[in-house]
C-alpha positions in Angstrom: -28.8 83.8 -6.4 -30.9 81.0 -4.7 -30.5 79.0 -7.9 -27.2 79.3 -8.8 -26.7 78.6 -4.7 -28.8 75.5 -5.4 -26.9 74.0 -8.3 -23.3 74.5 -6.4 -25.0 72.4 -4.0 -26.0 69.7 -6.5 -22.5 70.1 -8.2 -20.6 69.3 -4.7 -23.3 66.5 -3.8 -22.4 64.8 -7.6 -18.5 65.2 -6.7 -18.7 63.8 -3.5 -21.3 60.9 -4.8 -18.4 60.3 -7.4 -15.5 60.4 -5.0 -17.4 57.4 -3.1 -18.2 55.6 -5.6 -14.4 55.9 -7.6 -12.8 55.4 -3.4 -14.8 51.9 -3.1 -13.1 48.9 -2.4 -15.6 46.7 -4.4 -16.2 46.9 -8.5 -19.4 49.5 -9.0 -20.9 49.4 -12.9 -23.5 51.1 -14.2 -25.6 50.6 -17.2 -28.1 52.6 -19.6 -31.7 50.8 -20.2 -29.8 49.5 -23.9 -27.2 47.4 -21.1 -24.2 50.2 -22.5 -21.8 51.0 -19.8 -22.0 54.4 -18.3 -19.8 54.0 -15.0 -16.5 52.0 -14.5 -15.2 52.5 -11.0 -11.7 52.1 -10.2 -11.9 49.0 -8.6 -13.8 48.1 -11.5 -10.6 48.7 -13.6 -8.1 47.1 -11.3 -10.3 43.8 -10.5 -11.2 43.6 -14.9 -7.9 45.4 -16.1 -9.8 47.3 -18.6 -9.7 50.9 -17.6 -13.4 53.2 -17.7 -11.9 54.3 -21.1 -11.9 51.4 -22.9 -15.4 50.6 -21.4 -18.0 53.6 -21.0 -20.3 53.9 -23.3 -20.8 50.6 -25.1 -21.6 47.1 -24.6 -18.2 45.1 -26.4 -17.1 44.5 -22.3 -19.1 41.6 -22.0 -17.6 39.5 -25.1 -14.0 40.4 -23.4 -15.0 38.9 -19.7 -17.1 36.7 -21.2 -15.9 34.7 -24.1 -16.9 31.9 -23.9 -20.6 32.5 -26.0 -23.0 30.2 -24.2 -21.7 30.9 -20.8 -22.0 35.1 -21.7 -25.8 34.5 -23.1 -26.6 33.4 -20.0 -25.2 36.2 -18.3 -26.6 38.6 -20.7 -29.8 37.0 -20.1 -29.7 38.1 -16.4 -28.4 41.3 -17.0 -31.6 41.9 -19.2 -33.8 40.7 -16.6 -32.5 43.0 -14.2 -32.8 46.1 -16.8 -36.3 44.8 -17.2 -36.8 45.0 -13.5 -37.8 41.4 -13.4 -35.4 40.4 -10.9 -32.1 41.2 -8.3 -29.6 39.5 -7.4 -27.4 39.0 -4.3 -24.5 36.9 -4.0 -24.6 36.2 -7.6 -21.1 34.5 -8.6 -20.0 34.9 -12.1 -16.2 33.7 -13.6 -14.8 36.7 -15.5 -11.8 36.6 -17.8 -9.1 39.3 -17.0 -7.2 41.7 -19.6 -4.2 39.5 -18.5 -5.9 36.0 -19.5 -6.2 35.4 -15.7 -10.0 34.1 -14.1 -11.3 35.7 -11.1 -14.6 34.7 -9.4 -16.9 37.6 -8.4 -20.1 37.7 -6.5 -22.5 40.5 -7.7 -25.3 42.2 -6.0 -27.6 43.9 -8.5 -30.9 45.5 -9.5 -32.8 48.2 -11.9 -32.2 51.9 -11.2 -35.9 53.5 -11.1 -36.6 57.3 -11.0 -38.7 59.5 -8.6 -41.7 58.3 -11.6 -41.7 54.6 -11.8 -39.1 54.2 -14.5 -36.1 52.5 -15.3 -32.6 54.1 -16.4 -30.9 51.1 -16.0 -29.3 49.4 -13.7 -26.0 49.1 -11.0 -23.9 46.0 -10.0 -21.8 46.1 -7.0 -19.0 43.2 -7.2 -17.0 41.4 -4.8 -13.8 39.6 -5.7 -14.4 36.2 -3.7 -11.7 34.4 -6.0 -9.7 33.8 -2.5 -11.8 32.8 -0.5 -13.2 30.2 -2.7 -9.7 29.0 -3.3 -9.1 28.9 0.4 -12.5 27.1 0.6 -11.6 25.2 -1.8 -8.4 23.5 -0.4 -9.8 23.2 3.3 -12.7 20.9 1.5 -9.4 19.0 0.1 -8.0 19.1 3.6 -11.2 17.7 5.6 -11.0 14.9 2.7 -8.0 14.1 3.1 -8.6 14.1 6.8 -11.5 12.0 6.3 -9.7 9.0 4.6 -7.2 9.3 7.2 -9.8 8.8 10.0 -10.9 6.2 7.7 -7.4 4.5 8.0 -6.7 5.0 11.5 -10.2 3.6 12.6 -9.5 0.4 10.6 -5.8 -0.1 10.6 -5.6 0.5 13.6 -8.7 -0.1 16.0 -9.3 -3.9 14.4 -5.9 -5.0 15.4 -5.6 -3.5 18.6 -9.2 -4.7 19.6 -7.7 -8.2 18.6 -4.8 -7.9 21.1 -6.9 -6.5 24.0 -9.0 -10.1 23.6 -5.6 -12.3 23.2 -5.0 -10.5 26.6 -8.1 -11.2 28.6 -7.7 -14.7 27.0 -3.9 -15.0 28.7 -5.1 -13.2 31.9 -7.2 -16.2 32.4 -4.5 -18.7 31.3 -1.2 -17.6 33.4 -0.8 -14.7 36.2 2.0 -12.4 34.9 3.2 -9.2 36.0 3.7 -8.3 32.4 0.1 -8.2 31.3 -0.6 -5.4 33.2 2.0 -3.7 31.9 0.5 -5.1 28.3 -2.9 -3.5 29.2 -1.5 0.0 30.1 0.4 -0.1 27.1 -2.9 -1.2 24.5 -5.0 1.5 26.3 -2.8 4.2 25.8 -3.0 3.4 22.3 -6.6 3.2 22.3 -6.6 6.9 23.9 -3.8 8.0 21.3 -6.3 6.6 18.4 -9.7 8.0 20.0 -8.0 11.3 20.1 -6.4 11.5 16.4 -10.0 10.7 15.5 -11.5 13.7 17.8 -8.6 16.0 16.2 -9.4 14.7 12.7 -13.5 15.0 13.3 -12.7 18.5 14.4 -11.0 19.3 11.9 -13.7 19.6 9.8 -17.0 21.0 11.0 -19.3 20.9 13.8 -22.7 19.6 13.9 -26.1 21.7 14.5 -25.8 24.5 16.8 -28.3 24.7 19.8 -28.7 26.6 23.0 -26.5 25.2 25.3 -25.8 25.6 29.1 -21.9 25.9 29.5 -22.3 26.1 33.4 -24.2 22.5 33.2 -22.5 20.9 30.8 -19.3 21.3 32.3 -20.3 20.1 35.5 -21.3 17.0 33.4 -18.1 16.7 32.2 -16.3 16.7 35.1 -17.9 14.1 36.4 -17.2 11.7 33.2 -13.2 12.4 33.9 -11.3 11.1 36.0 -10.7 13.9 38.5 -8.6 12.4 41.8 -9.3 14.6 44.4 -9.6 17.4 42.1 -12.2 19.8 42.9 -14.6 21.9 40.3 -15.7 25.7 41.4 -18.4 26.9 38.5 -19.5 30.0 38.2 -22.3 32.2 36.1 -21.7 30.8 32.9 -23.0 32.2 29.6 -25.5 30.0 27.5 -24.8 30.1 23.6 -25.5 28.5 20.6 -23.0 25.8 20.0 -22.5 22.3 19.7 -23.1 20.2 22.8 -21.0 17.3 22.1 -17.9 19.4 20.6 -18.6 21.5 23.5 -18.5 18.3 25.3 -15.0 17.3 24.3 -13.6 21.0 25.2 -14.2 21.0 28.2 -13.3 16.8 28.9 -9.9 17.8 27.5 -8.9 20.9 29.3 -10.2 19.1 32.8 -7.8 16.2 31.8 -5.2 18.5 30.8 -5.7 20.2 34.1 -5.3 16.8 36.1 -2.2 15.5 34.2 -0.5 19.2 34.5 -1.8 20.7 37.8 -2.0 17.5 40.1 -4.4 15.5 41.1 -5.8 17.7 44.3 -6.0 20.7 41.7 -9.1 23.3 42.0 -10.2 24.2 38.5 -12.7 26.8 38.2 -14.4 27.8 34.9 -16.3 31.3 35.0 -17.1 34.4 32.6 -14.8 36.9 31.4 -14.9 39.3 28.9 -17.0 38.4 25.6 -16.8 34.7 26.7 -15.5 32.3 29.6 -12.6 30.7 31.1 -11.1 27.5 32.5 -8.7 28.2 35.0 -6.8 26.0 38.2 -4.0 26.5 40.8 -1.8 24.2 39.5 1.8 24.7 37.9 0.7 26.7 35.5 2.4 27.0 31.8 5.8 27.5 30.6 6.7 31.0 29.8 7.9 30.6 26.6 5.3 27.6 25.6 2.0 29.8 25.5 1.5 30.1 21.1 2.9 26.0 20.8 1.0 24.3 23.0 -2.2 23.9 20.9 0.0 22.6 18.3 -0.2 18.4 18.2 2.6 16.7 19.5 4.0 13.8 20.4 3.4 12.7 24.0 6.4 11.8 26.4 3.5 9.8 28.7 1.0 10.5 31.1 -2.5 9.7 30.5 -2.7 12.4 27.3 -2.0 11.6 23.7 -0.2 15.0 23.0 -3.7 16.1 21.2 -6.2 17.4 24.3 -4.9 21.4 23.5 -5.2 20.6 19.7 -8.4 19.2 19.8 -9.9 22.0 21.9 -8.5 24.5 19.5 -10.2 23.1 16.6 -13.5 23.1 18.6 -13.1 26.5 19.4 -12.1 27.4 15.6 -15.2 25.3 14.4 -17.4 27.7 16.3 -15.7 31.0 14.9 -14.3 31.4 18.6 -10.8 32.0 19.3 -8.7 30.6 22.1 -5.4 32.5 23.8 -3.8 30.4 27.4 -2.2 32.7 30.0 -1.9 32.4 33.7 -4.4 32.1 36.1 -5.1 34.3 39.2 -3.7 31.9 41.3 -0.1 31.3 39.0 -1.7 28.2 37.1 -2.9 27.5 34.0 -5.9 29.4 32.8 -7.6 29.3 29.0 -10.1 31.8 27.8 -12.2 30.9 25.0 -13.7 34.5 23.8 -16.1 35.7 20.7 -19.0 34.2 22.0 -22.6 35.3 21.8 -24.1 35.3 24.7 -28.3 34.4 24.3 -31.2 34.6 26.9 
């Protein structure tokens, strides 16, 4: 009774070790030590199109995903390794040719299968479809290109001539006294601010540089006192410190204190403080429009004022760059308030 007790066990333990294995989201193969197939999982079958029938118990699998010969012998050379217990692999990538014609790019992890004595049966792969994320990878390098030649453009179209026009003006201010010129200057450096931000948004567009621990509570107060305030007043409180970049970091905070100042008045009180798994920037100011809150990241163009339409855009790719997210809502005192949250907190 104890043994046939003892093999229902087993039989249940094998049922529900096959259930798991058929119920996985990723592609689970098995092979003998002669590299023959002898598990196909469903996600196996759905990822390949070839279904465990057409593929237990033989080897012809490999021709059909890989036919292209020298690009299978290598794979086959792998997959011999790993019977041989020679190597494992993570994060392997292989391109596979589907039933329907159709490539898909998957990342393997896989090793030998060794008994309780020391020797191999074989071997298991576990693979991940990653053809996605490699195409979404894939077009965002195209997009930081493309926003790299237009930096490119906008730093030489654009900067030369307007640094030419800023010298014919000091050269006129010291030949004639004009209203006018001053009007000239405030219009070339709202141009120069309009193309130091589509660089910042462009820059930030694409990556960040080398993380490091960083004091939020210090460098804001640095940064505060590189804007132009007015009379606005800064109220800091415990601060995390994370690893981040301190010059994107930097420009965060410079552009939601200007964005403060523009929007909340020039005798606003910001305060910037922790909140839940990351920290804020709040003031007492006008606070945001109702139906505003999801667009106002969103570039735009600027209808004056000191900004270039690109502060809340810019900070929102800094905060994306970090894997951080970024929601606005109001403030404690009905102004503007934006918490930037996923952040991991270090010592």
């Amino acid at each position: 009774m104890g043994s046939e007790r003892r093999e229902e066990t087993l039989r249940e333990l094998n049922q529900f070790r096959e259930a798991i294995i058929q119920s996985a989201n990723v592609w689970i193969n098995t092979l003998d030590e002669e590299g023959n197939v002898t598990l196909w999982n469903r996600a196996a079958e759905e990822i390949s199109g070839y279904p465990a029938a057409d593929v237990v118990g033989d080897d012809d699998i490999w021709t059909r995903l890989y036919p292209d010969d020298d690009y299978r012998e290598e794979i086959l050379r792998s997959v011999e390794e790993i019977l041989q217990g020679e190597k494992a692999v993570e994060s392997f990538e292989t391109t596979i040719e589907t039933r329907d014609g159709t490539e898909r790019i998957i990342s393997w992890n896989s090793h030998a299968i060794v008994d309780s004595e020391g020797e191999r049966q074989g071997s298991v792969a576990v693979g991940r479809d990653v053809t996605e994320r490699r195409e979404r990878e894939r077009q965002l390098r195209r997009q930081n290109e493309r926003l790299n030649e237009f930096s490119n453009i906008v730093s030489h179209d654009l900067r030369n001539p307007l640094t030419i026009a800023q010298g014919y003006l000091e050269l006129a201010r010291t030949e004639c006294d004009s209203d006018h010129l001053e009007d000239v200057d405030i219009a070339l450096t709202r141009i120069d601010q309009i193309v130091n931000q589509t660089l910042a948004l462009a820059r930030h567009g694409r990556t960040i540089d080398k993380k490091e621990s960083t004091d939020l509570a210090q460098l804001a107060g640095h940064c505060w006192e590189t804007v132009d305030t007015a009379r606005g007043e800064l109220e800091v409180d415990d601060l995390p410190r994370t690893n981040a970049d301190p010059r994107a970091v930097r420009h965060l905070f410079e552009n939601l204190f200007r964005n403060t100042i523009e929007h909340g008045g020039d005798d606003v009180t910001v305060r910037v403080g922790s909140c839940e798994d990351g920290f804020y920037v709040e003031d007492d100011g006008v606070g945001l429009p109702t139906d505003m809150a999801d667009e106002i990241f969103e570039p735009v163009a600027s209808g004056g004022g000191d900004s270039a339409g690109l502060g809340l855009a810019i900070v929102k790719r800094i905060v994306e760059a970090h894997g951080w997210r970024i929601r606005a809502t109001e403030s404690t005192n009905g102004g503007a308030r934006f918490e930037i949250v996923g952040i991991d907190p270090i010592e």
